[in-house]
C-alpha positions, 0 to 999 in steps of 0.5 A: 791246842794253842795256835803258834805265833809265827815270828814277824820279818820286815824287809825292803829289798825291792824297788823303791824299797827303803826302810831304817832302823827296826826295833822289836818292842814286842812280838807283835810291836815294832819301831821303825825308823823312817832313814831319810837323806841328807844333801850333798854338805850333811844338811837338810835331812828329809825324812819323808819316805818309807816303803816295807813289806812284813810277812808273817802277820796272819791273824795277829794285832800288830802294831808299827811305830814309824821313828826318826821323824825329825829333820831340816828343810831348807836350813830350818829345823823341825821336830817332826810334827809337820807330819803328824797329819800322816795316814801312811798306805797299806797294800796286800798285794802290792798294787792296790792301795788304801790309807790306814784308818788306825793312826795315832801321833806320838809327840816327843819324840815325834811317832806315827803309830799304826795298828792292823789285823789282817787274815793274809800272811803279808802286808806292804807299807808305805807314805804314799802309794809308790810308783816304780820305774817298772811302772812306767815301763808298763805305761809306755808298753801298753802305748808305745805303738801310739802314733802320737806318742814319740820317748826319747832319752834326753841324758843318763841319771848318775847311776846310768838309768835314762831320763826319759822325755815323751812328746804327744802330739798329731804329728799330722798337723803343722807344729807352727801352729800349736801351743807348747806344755811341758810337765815334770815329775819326780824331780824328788823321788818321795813324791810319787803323787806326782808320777800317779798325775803323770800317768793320768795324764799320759793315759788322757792324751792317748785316749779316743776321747773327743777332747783329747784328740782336739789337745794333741790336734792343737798342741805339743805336750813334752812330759819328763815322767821320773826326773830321779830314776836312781831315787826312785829305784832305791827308794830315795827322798829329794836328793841324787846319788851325789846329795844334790837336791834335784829341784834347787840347783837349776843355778849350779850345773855341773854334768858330772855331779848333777846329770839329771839337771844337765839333761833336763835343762838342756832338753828345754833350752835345746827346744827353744834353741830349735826355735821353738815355744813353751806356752807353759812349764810345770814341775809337780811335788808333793807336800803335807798339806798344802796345794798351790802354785807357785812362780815369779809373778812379780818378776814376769809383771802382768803376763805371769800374773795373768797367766797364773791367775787363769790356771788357778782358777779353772784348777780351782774350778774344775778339780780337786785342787783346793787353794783358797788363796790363789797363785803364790809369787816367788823369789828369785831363789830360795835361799838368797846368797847361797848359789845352787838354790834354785828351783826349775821355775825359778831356773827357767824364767831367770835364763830364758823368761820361761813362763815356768810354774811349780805346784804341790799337791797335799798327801794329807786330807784334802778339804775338797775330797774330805779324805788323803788323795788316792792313786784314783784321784791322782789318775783323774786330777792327770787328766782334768791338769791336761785339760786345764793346761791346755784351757789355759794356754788357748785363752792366752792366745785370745 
């Protein structure tokens, strides 16, 4: 007797969920297309994130090809081939996560092409491993009673959700003393390599390791975990609720329109208002295939230059981060002429001369790890980023 073939569904109705266009070619053969957003003017479309889930695959060669690649990036066109590099993940159980080994670039029009067979009846898919706001409600459930942990809402996204800043610190020991680190993630929705470092960093800082205890002796960490909530709950890419790309307009307040902004800014310059210290900012991404670190070296002279020479170079030393060609100088925007185009590095040291840094962490395969990272590696890059941080504002007191 010949076994039925059950028809295949696909669908992204749950968090961070987001998938476009679908097209059955065959029974077992379906065109994807990947939806990605546009900003606020209709402009620099990025398709960069895709998360479904496909149900009744038990036992059959099936095959997706992943469409609609083609985009603009900072008023620049392209066709698509950046991410032809792309080892998109699959999960049977949405938790645990592994990059497709099957992958194939299709040129003109720009294609990723995945074939599978799996015994299970249900596979999810995505661009990277995704990380949820209900991810890091169970993070900070698990440590909430923490002593040296404090959460605070610091404003409300568009649609309401609140931004959330965590301090770690030993509140027992005087704050005139310590050095201050503050780090951000997921100013982009689709980077979620970043809130996988944040956890790892989150979970360090918390452990009973000895070195770890000497860091929240010694210094203030300010942590903004998910800097888009909305993006990240609708499985958006770069830009909020209003088109506002949330890591290019840090010259373009508005509450109304950017809130996300508005809260986030206010947070840093009220901390410094209070008469506090930033010893050193940090905003992570992701991108293709490329790690770096990125500031105005030129801008802050010789203490910038320093400083940032000292963080590469014990992340060089001690971690996956792979950046043969040291720290990056920046302008003062990335688009001279236009306002609303600068990033939070860019933003923070024209205000305030914050010795404030970008950094992008590569999606594609890394030459230190021979492979794409996993949420394993982002987990203990989190960890080993605390450390280095903390290594690299102490040597600056010295």
């Amino acid at each position: 007797m010949l076994a039925l073939l059950v028809a295949i569904g696909i669908q992204a109705n749950f968090e961070a969920g987001n998938i476009g266009r679908i097209e059955k070619v065959s029974e077992t053969h379906f065109r994807c297309g990947v939806p990605g957003e546009s900003d606020q003017d209709k402009r620099n479309r990025q398709p960069s994130w895709f998360y479904f889930r496909m149900d009744g695959v038990a036992g059959q060669e099936v095959t997706v090809d992943l469409v609609d690649l083609e985009g603009e990036y900072n008023y620049r066109p392209n066709d698509g081939r950046g991410l032809r590099n792309m080892r998109p993940v699959f999960s049977l159980d949405n938790r645990n996560w592994k990059h497709f080994e099957n992958v194939e670039w299709i040129d003109k029009p720009a294609a990723i092409r995945v074939r599978f067979r799996i015994t299970g009846d249900r596979i999810w898919i995505a661009r990277i491993a995704p990380y949820t706001n209900r991810d890091l409600d169970g993070l900070l459930a698990r440590f909430r009673k923490h002593p040296d942990l404090s959460e605070e809402a610091i404003g409300k996204s568009v649609e309401g959700r609140p931004i959330r800043l965590l301090s770690v610190t030993n509140s027992k020991v005087p704050a005139a003393s310590k050095k201050t680190i503050w780090l951000m993630a997921r100013q982009h929705s689709w980077e979620t390599g970043t809130s996988w470092v944040a956890e790892g960093a989150v979970r360090f800082l918390l452990s009973s390791d000895e070195r770890a205890t000497r860091i929240r002796d010694a210094g203030t960490f300010k942590i903004i975990p998910i800097a888009d909530p909305d993006g990240v709950s609708r499985g958006g890419v770069r830009f909020n609720k209003h088109g506002y790309d949330l890591n290019r307009n840090w010259d373009a307040l508005d509450a109304k329109l950017m809130p996300e902004i508005y809260a986030e800014r206010k947070a840093v310059l009220d901390w410094l208002d209070s008469g506090k210290r930033i010893d050193l900012f940090l905003a992570m991404h992701n991108t293709e295939s490329a790690d770096y670190i990125a500031g105005p070296l030129s801008a802050g002279g010789s203490p910038m230059k320093a400083l940032a020479q000292r963080f590469w170079k014990l992340l060089d030393e001690t971690t996956a981060f792979y950046s043969p060609k040291g720290p990056r100088d920046v302008p003062a925007t990335t688009t001279p002429g236009m306002k609303g185009r600068m990033s939070v590095d860019q933003g923070l040291f024209s205000e305030r001369k914050v010795p404030a840094f970008l950094m992008e962490l590569m999606v594609d395969s890394s030459p230190k790890l021979s492979r794409p990272p996993t949420v394993e590696d982002r987990l203990e890059f989190g960890a080993a980023l605390v450390r280095v941080m903390s290594d690299t504002v102490a040597a600056a007191g010295r």
